[in-house]
Rosetta silent file (secondary structure, phi, psi, omega in degrees, C-alpha in Angstrom):
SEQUENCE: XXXXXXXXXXXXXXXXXXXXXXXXXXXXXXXXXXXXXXXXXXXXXXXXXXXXXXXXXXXXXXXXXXXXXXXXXXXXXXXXXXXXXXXXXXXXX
SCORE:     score description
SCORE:     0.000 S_00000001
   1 L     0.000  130.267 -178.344   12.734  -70.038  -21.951 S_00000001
   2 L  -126.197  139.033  160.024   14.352  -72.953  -20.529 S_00000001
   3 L   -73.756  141.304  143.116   14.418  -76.734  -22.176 S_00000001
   4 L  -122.677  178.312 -174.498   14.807  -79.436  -20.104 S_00000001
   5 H   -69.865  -18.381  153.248   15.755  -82.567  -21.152 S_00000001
   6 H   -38.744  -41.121 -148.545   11.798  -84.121  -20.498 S_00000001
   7 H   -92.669  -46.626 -161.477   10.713  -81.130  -22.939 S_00000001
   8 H   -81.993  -47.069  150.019   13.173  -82.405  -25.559 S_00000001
   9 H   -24.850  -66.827  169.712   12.544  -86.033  -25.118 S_00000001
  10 H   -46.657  -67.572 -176.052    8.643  -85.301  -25.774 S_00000001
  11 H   -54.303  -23.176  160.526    9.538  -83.456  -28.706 S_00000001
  12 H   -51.461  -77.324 -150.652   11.630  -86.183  -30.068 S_00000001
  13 H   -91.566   17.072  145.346    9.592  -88.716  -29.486 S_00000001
  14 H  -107.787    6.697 -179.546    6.270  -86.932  -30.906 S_00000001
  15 H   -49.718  -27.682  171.460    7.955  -85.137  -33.894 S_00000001
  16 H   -71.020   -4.537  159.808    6.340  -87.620  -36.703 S_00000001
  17 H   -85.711   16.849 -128.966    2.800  -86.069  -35.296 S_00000001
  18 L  -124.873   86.309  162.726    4.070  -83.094  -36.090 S_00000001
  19 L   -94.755  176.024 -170.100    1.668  -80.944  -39.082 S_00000001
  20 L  -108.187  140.616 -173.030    1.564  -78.800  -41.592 S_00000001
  21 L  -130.460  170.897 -163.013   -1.551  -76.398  -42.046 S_00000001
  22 L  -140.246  135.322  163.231   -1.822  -74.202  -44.716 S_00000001
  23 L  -130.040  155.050  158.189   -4.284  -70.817  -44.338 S_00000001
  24 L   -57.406  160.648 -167.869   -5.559  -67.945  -45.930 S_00000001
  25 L   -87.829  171.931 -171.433   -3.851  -64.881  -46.021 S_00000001
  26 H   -81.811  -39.343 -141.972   -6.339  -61.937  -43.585 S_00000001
  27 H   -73.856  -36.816 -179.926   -6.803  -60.137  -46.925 S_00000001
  28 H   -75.620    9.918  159.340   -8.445  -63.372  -48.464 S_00000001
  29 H   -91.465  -18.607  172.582  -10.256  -63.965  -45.724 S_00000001
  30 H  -118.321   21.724  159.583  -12.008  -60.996  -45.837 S_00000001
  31 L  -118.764  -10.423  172.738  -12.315  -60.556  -49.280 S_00000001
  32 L   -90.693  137.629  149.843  -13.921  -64.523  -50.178 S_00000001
  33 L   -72.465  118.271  169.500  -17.304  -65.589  -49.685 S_00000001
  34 L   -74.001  138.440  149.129  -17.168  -69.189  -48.442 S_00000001
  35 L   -56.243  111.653 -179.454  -18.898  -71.561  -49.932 S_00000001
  36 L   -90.082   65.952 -171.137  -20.835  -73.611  -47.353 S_00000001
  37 L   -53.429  171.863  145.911  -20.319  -77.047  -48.461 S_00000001
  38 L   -60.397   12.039  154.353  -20.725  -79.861  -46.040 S_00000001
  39 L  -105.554  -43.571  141.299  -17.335  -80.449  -45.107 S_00000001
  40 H     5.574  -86.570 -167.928  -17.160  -76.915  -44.437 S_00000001
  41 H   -59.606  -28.682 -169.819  -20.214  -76.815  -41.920 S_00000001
  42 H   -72.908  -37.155 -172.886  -19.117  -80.209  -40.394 S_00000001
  43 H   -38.977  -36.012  170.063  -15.309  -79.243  -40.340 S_00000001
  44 H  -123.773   39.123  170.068  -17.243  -76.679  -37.612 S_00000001
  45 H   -83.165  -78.803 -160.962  -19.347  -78.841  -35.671 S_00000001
  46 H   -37.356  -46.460 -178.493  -16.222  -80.627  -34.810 S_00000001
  47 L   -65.596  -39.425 -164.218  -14.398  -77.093  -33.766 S_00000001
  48 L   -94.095  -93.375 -130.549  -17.656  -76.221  -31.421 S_00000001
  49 L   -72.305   -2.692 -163.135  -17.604  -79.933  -30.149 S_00000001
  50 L  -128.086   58.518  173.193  -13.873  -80.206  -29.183 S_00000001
  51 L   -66.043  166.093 -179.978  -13.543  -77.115  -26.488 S_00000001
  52 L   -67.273 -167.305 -176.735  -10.398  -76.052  -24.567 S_00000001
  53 L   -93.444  -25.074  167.229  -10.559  -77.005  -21.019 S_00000001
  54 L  -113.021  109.683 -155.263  -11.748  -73.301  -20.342 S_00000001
  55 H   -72.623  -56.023 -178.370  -14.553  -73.107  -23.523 S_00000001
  56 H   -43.756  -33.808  164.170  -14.155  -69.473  -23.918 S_00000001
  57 H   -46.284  -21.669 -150.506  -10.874  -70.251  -25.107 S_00000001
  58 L   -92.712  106.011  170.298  -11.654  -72.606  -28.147 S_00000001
  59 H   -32.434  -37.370  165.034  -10.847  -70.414  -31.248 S_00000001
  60 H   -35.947  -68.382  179.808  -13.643  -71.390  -33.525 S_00000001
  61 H   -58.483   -9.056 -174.396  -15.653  -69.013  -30.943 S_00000001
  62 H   -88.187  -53.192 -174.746  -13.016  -66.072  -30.964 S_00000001
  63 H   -53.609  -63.187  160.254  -13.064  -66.460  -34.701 S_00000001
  64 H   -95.506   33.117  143.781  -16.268  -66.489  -35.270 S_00000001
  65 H   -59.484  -56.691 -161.227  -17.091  -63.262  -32.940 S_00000001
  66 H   -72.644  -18.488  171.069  -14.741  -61.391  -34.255 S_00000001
  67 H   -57.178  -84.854  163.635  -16.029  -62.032  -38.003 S_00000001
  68 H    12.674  -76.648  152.243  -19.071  -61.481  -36.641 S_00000001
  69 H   -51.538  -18.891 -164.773  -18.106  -57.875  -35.422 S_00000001
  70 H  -104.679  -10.844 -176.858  -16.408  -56.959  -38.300 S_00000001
  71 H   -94.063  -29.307 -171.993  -19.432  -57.497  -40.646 S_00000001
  72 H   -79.072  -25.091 -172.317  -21.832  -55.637  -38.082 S_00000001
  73 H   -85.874  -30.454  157.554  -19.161  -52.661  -38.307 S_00000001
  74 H   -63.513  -64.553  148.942  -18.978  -52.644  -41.681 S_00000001
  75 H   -36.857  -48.667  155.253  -22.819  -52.338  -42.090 S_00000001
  76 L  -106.869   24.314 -165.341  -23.527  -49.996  -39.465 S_00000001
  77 L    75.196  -25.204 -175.794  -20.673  -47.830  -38.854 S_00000001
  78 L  -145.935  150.700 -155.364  -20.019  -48.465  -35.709 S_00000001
  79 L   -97.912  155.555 -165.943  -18.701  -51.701  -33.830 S_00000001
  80 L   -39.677  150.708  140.612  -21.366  -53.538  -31.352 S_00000001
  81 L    92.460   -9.972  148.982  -22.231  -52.123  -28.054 S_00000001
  82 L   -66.742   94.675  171.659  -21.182  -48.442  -29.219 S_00000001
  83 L   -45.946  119.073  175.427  -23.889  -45.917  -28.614 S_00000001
  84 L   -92.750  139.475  170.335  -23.471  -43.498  -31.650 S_00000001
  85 L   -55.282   81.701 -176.760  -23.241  -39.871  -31.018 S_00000001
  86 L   -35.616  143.294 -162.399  -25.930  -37.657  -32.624 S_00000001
  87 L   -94.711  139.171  172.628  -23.586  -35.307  -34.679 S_00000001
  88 L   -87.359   20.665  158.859  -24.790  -31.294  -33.071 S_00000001
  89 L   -91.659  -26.369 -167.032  -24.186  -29.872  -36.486 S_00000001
  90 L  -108.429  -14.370 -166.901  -26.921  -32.167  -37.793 S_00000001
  91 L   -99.189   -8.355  163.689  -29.771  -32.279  -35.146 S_00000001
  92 L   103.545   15.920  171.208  -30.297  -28.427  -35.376 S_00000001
  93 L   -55.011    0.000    0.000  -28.424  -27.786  -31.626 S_00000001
């Protein structure tokens, strides 16, 4: 990776824009029910209205897919779009 002196400049002169975010840990994300307050739901209006410049990119949608998947996989056994295999021990084969 190479700095140039442009790259350092920028960073200089935006470092007071510069935040801190705080998150859950994965296990407490998958172990809390959220509450869906209204700062909540709006907090992800705003994430759906503010896409990358290529929309499949904008994390809100990665995020909630893959939650998405991981709850249908829990529930059925098997993750989306996997045909399950009748087991030949059980169908009398």
């Amino acid at each position: 990776l190479e700095l140039t002196e442009d790259d350092i400049a920028n960073f200089c002169a935006n470092v007071y824009s510069v935040g801190h975010m705080v998150t859950r840990s994965l296990e407490e994300e998958f172990n809390t029910v959220p509450s869906l307050d209204d700062e909540l739901v709006e907090d992800w209006k705003m994430a759906l209205m503010d896409p990358y410049e290529v929309p499949i990119h904008t994390p809100i949608c990665w995020y909630l897919g893959l939650r998405a998947c991981h709850i249908f996989c829990k529930q059925e056994g098997r993750y989306p779009g996997v045909v399950a295999v009748p087991n030949s021990k059980s169908d009398g084969s």
